[in-house]
BALOBA-1460 file (C-alpha; in Angstrom, 3 decimals):
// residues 300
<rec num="1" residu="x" x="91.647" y="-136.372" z="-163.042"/>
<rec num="2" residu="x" x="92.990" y="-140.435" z="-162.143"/>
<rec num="3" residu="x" x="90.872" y="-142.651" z="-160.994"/>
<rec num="4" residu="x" x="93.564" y="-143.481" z="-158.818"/>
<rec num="5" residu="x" x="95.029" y="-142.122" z="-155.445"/>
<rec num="6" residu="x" x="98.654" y="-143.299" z="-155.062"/>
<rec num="7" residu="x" x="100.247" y="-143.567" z="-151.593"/>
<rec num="8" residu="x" x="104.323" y="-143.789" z="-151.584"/>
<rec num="9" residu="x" x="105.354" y="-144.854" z="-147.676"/>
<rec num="10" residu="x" x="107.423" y="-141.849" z="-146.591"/>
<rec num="11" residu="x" x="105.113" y="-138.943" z="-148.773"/>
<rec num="12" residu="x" x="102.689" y="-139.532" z="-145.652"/>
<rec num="13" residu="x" x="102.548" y="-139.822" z="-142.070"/>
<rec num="14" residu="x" x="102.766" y="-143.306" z="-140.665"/>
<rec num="15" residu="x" x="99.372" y="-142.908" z="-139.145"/>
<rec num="16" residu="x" x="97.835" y="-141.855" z="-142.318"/>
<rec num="17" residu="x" x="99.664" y="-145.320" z="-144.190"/>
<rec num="18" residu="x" x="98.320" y="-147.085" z="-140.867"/>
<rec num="19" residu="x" x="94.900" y="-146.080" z="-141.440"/>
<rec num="20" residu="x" x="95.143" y="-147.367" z="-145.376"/>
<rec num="21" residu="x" x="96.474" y="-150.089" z="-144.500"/>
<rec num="22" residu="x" x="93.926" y="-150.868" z="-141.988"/>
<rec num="23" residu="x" x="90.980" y="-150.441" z="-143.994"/>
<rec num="24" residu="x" x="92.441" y="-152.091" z="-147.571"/>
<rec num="25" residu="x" x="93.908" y="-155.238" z="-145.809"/>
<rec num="26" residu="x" x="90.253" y="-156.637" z="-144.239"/>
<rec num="27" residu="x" x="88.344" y="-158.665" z="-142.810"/>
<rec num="28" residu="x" x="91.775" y="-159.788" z="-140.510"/>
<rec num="29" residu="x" x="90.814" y="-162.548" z="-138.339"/>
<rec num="30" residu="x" x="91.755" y="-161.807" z="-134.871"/>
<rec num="31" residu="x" x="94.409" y="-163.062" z="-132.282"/>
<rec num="32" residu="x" x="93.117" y="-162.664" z="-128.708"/>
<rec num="33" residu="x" x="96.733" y="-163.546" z="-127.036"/>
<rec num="34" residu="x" x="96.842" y="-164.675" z="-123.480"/>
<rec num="35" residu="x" x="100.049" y="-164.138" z="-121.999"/>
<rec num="36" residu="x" x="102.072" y="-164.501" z="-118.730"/>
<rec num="37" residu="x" x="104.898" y="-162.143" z="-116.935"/>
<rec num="38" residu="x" x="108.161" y="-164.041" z="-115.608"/>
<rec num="39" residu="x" x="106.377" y="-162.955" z="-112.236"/>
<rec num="40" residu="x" x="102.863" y="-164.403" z="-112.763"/>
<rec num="41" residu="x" x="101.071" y="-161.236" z="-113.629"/>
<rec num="42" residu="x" x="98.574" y="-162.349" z="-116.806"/>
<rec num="43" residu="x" x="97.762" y="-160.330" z="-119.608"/>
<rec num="44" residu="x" x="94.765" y="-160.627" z="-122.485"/>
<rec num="45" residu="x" x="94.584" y="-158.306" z="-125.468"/>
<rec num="46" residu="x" x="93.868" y="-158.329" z="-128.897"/>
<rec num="47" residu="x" x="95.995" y="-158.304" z="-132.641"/>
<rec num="48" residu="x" x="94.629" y="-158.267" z="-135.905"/>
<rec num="49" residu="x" x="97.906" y="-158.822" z="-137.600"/>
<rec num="50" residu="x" x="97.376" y="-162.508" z="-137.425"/>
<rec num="51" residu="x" x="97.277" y="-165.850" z="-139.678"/>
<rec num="52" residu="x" x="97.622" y="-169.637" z="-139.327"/>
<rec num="53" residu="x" x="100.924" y="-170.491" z="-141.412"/>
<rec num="54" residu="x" x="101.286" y="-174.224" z="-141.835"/>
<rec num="55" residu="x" x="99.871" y="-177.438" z="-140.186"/>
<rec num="56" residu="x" x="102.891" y="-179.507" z="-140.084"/>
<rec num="57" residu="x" x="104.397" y="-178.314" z="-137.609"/>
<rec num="58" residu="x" x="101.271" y="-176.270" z="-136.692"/>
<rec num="59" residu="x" x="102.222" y="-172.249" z="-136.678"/>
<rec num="60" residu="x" x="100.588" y="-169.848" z="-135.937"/>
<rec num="61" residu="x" x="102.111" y="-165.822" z="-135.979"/>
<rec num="62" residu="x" x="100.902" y="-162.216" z="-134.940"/>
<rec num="63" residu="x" x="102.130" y="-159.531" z="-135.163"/>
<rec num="64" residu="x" x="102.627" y="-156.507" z="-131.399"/>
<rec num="65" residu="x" x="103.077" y="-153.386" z="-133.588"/>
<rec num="66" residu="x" x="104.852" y="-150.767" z="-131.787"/>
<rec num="67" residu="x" x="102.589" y="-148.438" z="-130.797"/>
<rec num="68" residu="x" x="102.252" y="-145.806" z="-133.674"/>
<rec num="69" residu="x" x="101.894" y="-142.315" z="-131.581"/>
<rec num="70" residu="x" x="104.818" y="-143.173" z="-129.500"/>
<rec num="71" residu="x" x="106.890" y="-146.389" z="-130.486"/>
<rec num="72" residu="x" x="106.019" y="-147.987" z="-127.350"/>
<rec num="73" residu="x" x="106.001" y="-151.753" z="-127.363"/>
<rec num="74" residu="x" x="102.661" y="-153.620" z="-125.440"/>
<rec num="75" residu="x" x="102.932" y="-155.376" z="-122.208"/>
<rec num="76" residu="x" x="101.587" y="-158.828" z="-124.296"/>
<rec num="77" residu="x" x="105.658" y="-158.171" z="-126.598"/>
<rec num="78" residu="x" x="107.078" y="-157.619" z="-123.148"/>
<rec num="79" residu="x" x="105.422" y="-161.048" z="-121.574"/>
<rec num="80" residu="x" x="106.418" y="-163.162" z="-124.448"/>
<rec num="81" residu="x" x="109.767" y="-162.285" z="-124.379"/>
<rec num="82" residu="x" x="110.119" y="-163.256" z="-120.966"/>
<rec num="83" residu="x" x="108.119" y="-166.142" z="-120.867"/>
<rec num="84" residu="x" x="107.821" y="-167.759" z="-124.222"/>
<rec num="85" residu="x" x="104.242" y="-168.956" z="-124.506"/>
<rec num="86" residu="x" x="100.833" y="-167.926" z="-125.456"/>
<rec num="87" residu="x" x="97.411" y="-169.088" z="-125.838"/>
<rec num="88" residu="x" x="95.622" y="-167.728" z="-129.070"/>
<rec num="89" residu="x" x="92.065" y="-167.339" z="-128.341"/>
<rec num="90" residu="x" x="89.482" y="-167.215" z="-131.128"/>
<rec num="91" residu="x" x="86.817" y="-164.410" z="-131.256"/>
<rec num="92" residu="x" x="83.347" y="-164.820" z="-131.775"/>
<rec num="93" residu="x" x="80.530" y="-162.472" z="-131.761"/>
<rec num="94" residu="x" x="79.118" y="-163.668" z="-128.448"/>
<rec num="95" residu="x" x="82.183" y="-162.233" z="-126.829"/>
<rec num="96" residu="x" x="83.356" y="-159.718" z="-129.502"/>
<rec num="97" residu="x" x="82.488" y="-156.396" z="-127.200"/>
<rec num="98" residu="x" x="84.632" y="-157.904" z="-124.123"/>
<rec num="99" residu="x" x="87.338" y="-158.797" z="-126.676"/>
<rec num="100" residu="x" x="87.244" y="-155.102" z="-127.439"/>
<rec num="101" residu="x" x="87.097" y="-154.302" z="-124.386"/>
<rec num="102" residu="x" x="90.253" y="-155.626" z="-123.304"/>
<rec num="103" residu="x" x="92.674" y="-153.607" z="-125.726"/>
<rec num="104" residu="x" x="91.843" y="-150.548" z="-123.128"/>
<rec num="105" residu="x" x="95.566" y="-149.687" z="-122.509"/>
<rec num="106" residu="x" x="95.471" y="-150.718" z="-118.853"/>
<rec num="107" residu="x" x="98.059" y="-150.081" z="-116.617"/>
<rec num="108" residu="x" x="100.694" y="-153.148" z="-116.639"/>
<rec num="109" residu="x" x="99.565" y="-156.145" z="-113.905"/>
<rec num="110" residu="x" x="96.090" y="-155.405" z="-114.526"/>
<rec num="111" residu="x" x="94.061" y="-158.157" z="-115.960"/>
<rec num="112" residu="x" x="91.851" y="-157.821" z="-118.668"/>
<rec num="113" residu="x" x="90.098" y="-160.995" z="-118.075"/>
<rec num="114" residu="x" x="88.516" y="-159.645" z="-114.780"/>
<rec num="115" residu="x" x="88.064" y="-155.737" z="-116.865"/>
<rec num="116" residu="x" x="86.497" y="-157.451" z="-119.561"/>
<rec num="117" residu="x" x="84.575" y="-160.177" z="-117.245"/>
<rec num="118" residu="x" x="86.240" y="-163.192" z="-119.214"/>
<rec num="119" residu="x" x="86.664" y="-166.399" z="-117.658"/>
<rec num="120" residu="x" x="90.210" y="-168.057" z="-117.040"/>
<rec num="121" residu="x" x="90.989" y="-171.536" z="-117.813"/>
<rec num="122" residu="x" x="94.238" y="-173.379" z="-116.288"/>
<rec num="123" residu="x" x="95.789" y="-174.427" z="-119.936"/>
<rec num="124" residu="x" x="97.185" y="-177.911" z="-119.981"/>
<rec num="125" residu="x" x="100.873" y="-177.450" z="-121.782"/>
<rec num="126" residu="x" x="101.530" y="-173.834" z="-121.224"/>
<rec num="127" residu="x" x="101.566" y="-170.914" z="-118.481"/>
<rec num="128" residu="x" x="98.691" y="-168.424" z="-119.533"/>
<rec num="129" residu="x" x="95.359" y="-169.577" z="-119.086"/>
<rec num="130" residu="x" x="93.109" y="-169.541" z="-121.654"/>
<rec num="131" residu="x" x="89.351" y="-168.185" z="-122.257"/>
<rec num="132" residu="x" x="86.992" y="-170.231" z="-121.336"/>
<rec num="133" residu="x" x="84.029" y="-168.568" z="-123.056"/>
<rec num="134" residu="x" x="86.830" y="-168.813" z="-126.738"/>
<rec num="135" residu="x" x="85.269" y="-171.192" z="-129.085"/>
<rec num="136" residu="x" x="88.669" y="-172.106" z="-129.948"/>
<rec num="137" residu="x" x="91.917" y="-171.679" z="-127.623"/>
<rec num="138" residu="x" x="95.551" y="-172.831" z="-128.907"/>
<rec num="139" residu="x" x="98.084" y="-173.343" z="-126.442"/>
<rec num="140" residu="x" x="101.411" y="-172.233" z="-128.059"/>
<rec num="141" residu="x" x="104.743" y="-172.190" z="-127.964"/>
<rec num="142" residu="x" x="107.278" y="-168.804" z="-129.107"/>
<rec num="143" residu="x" x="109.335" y="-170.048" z="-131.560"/>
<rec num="144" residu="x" x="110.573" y="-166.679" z="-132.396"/>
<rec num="145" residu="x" x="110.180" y="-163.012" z="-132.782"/>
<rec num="146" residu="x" x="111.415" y="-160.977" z="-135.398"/>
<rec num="147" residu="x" x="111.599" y="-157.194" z="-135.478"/>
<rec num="148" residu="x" x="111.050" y="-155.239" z="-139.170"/>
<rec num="149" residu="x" x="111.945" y="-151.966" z="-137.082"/>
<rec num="150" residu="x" x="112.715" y="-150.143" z="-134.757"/>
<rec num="151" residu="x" x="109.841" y="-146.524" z="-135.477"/>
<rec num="152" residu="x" x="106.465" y="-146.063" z="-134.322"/>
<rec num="153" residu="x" x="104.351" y="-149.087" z="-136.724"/>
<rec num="154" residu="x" x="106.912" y="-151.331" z="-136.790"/>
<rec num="155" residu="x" x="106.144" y="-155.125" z="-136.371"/>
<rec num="156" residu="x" x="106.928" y="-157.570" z="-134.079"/>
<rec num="157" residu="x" x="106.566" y="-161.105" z="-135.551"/>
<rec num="158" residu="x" x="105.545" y="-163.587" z="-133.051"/>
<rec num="159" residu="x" x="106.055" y="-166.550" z="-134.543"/>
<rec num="160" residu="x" x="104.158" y="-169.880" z="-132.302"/>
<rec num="161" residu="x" x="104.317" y="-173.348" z="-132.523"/>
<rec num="162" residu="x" x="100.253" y="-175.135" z="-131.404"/>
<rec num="163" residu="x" x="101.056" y="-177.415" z="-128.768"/>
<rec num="164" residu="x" x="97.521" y="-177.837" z="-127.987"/>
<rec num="165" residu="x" x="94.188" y="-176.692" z="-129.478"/>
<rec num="166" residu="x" x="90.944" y="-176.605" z="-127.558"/>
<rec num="167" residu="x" x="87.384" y="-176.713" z="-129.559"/>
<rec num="168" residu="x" x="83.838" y="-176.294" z="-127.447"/>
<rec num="169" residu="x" x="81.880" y="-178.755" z="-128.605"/>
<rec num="170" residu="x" x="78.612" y="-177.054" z="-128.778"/>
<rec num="171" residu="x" x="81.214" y="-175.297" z="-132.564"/>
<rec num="172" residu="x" x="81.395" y="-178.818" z="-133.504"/>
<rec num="173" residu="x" x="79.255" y="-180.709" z="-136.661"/>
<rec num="174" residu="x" x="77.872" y="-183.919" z="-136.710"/>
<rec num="175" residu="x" x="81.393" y="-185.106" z="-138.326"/>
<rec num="176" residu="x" x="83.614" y="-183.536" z="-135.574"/>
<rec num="177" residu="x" x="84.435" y="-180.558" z="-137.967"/>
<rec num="178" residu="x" x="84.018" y="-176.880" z="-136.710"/>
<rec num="179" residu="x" x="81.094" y="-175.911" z="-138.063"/>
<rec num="180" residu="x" x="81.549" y="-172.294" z="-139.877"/>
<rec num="181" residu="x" x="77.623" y="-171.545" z="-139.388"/>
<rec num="182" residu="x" x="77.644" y="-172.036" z="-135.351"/>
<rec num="183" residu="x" x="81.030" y="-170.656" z="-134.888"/>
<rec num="184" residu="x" x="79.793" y="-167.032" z="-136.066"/>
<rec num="185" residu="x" x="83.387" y="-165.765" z="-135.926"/>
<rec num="186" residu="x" x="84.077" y="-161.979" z="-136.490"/>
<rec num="187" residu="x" x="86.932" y="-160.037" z="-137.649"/>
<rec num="188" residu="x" x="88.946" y="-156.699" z="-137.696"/>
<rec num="189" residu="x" x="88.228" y="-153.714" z="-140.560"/>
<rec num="190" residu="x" x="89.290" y="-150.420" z="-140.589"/>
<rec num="191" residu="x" x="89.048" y="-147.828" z="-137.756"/>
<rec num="192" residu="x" x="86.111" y="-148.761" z="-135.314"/>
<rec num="193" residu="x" x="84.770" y="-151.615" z="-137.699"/>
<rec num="194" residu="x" x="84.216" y="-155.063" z="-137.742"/>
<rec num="195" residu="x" x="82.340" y="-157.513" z="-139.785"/>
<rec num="196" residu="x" x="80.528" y="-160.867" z="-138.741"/>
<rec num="197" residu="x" x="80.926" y="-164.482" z="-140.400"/>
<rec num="198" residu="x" x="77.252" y="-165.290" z="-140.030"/>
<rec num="199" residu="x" x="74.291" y="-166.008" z="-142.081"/>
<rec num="200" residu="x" x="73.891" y="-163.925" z="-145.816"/>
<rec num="201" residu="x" x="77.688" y="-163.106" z="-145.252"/>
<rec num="202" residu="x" x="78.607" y="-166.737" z="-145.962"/>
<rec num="203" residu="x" x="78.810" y="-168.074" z="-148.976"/>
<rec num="204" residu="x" x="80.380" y="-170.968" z="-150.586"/>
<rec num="205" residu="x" x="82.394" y="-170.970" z="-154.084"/>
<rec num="206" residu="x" x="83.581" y="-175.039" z="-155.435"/>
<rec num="207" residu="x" x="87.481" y="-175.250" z="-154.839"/>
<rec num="208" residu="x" x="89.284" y="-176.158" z="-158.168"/>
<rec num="209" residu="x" x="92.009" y="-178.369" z="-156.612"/>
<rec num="210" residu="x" x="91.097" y="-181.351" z="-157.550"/>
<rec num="211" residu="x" x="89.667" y="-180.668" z="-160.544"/>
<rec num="212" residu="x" x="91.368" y="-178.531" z="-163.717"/>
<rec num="213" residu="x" x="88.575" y="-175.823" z="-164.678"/>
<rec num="214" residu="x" x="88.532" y="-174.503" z="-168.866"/>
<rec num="215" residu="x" x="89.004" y="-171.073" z="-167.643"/>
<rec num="216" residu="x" x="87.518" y="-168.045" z="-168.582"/>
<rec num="217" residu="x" x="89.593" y="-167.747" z="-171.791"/>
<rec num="218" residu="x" x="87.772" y="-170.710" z="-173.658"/>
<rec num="219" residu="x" x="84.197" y="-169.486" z="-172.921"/>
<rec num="220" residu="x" x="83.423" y="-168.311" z="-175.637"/>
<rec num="221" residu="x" x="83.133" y="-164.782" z="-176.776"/>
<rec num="222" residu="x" x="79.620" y="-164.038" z="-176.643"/>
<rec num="223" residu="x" x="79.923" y="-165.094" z="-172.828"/>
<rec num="224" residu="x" x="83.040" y="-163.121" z="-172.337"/>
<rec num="225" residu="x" x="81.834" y="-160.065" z="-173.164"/>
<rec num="226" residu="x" x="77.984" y="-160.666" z="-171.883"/>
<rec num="227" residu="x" x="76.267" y="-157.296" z="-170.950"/>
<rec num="228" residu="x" x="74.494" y="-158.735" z="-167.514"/>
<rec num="229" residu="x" x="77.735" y="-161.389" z="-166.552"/>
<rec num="230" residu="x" x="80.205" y="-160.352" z="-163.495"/>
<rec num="231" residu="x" x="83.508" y="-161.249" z="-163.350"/>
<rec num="232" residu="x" x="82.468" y="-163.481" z="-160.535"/>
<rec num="233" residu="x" x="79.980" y="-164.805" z="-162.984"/>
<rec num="234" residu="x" x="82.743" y="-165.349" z="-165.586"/>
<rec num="235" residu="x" x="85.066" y="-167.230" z="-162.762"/>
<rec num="236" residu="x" x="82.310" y="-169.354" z="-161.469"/>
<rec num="237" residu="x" x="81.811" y="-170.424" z="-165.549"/>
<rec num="238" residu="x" x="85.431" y="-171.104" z="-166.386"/>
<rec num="239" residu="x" x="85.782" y="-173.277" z="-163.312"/>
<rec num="240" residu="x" x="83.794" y="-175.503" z="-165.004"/>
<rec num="241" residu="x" x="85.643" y="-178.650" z="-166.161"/>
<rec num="242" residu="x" x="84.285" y="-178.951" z="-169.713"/>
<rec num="243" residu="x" x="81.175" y="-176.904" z="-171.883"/>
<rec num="244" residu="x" x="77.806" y="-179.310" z="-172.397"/>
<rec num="245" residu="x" x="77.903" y="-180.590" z="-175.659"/>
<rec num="246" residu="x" x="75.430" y="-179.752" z="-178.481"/>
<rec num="247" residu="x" x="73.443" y="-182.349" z="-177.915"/>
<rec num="248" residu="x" x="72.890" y="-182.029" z="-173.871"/>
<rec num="249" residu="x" x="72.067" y="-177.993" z="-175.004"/>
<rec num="250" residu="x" x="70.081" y="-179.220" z="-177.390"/>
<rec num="251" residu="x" x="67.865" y="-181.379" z="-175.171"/>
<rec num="252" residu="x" x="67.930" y="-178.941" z="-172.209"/>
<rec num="253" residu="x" x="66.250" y="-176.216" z="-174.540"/>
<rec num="254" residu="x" x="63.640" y="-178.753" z="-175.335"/>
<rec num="255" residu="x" x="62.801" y="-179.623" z="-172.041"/>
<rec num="256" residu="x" x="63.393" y="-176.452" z="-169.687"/>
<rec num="257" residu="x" x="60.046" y="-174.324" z="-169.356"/>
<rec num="258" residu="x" x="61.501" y="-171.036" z="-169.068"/>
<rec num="259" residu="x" x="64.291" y="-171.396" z="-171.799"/>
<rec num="260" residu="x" x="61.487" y="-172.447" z="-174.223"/>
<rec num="261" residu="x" x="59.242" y="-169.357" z="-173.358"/>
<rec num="262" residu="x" x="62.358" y="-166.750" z="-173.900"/>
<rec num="263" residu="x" x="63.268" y="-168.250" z="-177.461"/>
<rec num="264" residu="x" x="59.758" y="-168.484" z="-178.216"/>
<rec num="265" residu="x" x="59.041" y="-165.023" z="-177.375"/>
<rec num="266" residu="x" x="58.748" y="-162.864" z="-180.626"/>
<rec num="267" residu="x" x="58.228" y="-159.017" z="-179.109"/>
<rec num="268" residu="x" x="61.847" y="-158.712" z="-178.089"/>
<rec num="269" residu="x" x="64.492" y="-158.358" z="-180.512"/>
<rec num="270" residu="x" x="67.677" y="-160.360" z="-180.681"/>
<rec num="271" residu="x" x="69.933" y="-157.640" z="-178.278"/>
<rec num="272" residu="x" x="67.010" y="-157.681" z="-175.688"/>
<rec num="273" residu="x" x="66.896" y="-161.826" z="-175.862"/>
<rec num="274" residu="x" x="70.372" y="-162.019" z="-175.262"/>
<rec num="275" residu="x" x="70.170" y="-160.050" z="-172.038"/>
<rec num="276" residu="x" x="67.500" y="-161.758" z="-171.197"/>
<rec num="277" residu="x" x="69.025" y="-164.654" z="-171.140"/>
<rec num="278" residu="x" x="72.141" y="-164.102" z="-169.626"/>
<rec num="279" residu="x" x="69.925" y="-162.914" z="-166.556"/>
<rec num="280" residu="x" x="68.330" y="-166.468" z="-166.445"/>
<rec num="281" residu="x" x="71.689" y="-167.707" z="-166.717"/>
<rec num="282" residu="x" x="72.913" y="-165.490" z="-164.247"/>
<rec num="283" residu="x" x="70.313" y="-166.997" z="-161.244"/>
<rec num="284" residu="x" x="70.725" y="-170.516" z="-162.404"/>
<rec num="285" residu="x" x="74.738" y="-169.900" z="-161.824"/>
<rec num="286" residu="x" x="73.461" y="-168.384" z="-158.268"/>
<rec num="287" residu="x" x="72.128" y="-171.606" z="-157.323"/>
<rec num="288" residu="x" x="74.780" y="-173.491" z="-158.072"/>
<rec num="289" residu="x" x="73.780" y="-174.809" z="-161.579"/>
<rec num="290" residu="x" x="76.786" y="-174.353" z="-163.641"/>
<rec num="291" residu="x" x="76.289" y="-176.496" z="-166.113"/>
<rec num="292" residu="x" x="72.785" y="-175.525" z="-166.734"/>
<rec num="293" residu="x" x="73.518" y="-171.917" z="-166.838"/>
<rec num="294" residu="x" x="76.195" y="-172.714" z="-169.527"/>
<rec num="295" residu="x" x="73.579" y="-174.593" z="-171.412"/>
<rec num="296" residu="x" x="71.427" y="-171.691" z="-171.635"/>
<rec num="297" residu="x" x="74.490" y="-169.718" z="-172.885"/>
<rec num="298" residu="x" x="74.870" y="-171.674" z="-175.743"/>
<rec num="299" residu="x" x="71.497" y="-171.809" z="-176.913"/>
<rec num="300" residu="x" x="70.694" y="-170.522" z="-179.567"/>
């Protein structure tokens, strides 16, 4: 039997691709789109087809999928096309059960800031008002929408320019940065599920942009094929700009306490030492000690 299930678009139903797709392409961060009828009437709803694309000029796009069951298009599609503006609203946890709220397929002119007891703000360049309670609102401007079909699934590709962004302060560091610990953003999984950006879930990993790492092909073998290292073990390792020499492994098995006990321990045999090791490297690469755990990886 493969350890593999294979799914060819067209061998299932759409809704059974939809559902794949869903759960495999996650955490999606989520566009709560304000919008505006040519005759005033406002609209607020959710898409988690959605992605920042560029700073310069500022463009953000998400995507009004036809509606699956019967290729009907949503009222937030019909609003943009008559009045070309939005505000994208970012979702946080505080508000993450009215944001769900509001995708309740209400009858067009409702609002689903007053269903979902959100609070309207007047926006400064465009004609929907944004949320008040949104950590982070961008006033934009359609640039464009582009159809990839015409079926039930099919996308539409709003494509918006930021005109405007607006940032609660009480999100903001010391620095005037969003902070990613206060915002506690949350995002879209598959079926019912989210996931929230908070606490244990964060976690940081050193960018290698401005720095050339060896890679994971000039660790050396012993490393590479290590019984207790993960492959995120291995990347974290080869991101590492150069190995410690001999003599800086050298003097850090002299002086650290716990790499001196483990060589000096005679009841375990040489297999046993090497695991035991690699575990010890394995928590010192947890705290961030890269250079240290590849010190006690070339001990010998």
């Amino acid at each position: 039997m493969s350890d593999i299930t294979t799914i060819i678009p067209g061998e299932v139903t759409t809704a059974q691709l939809h559902g794949q797709l869903l759960s495999a392409v996650a955490p999606r961060p989520i566009a709560f789109a304000s919008t505006i009828s040519k005759d005033g009437q406002v609209n607020l709803s959710p898409f988690s087809f959605f992605n920042v694309f560029g700073a310069n000029p500022p463009i953000v796009i998400f995507s009004s999928a036809r509606r699956v069951r019967d290729n009907t298009i949503k009222h937030t599609l019909e609003n943009v096309r008559e009045v070309p503006e939005v505000v994208i609203n970012i979702v946080n946890y505080p508000i993450v059960e009215q944001m769900s709220l509001s995708s309740t397929e209400y009858a067009k002119g409702v609002n689903e800031f007053v269903k979902a007891g959100l609070t309207e703000t007047a926006s400064d360049l465009v004609r929907p008002p944004r949320v008040t309670e949104a950590p982070v609102a961008l006033e934009c401007k359609v640039r464009d929408i582009i159809e990839t079909g015409q079926e039930g699934g099919a996308g539409n590709l709003i494509m918006a320019e930021v005109v405007a962004m607006h940032i609660r302060n009480e999100y903001l560091n010391e620095d005037g940065k969003l902070d990613t610990q206060k915002l506690d953003l949350v995002a879209r999984m598959g079926g019912s599920w989210y996931c929230r950006a908070s606490g244990d879930a964060l976690f940081e990993i050193p960018k290698p942009i401005r720095t050339k790492g060896i890679g994971v092909d000039q660790l050396p073998e012993a490393i590479r094929l290590s019984p207790v290292l993960t492959g995120n073990n291995l990347g974290r390792l080869g991101n590492a700009e150069v190995l410690p020499d001999a003599d800086s492994v050298a003097a850090f098995a002299k002086e650290d306490t716990r790499l001196k006990a483990i060589r000096s321990d005679k009841t375990v045999d040489a297999s046993r030492r090497t695991r035991i090791l690699h575990t010890y490297a394995q928590q010192l690469l947890e705290e961030g000690a890269v250079q240290d755990a590849l010190k006690v990886l070339l001990s010998r």
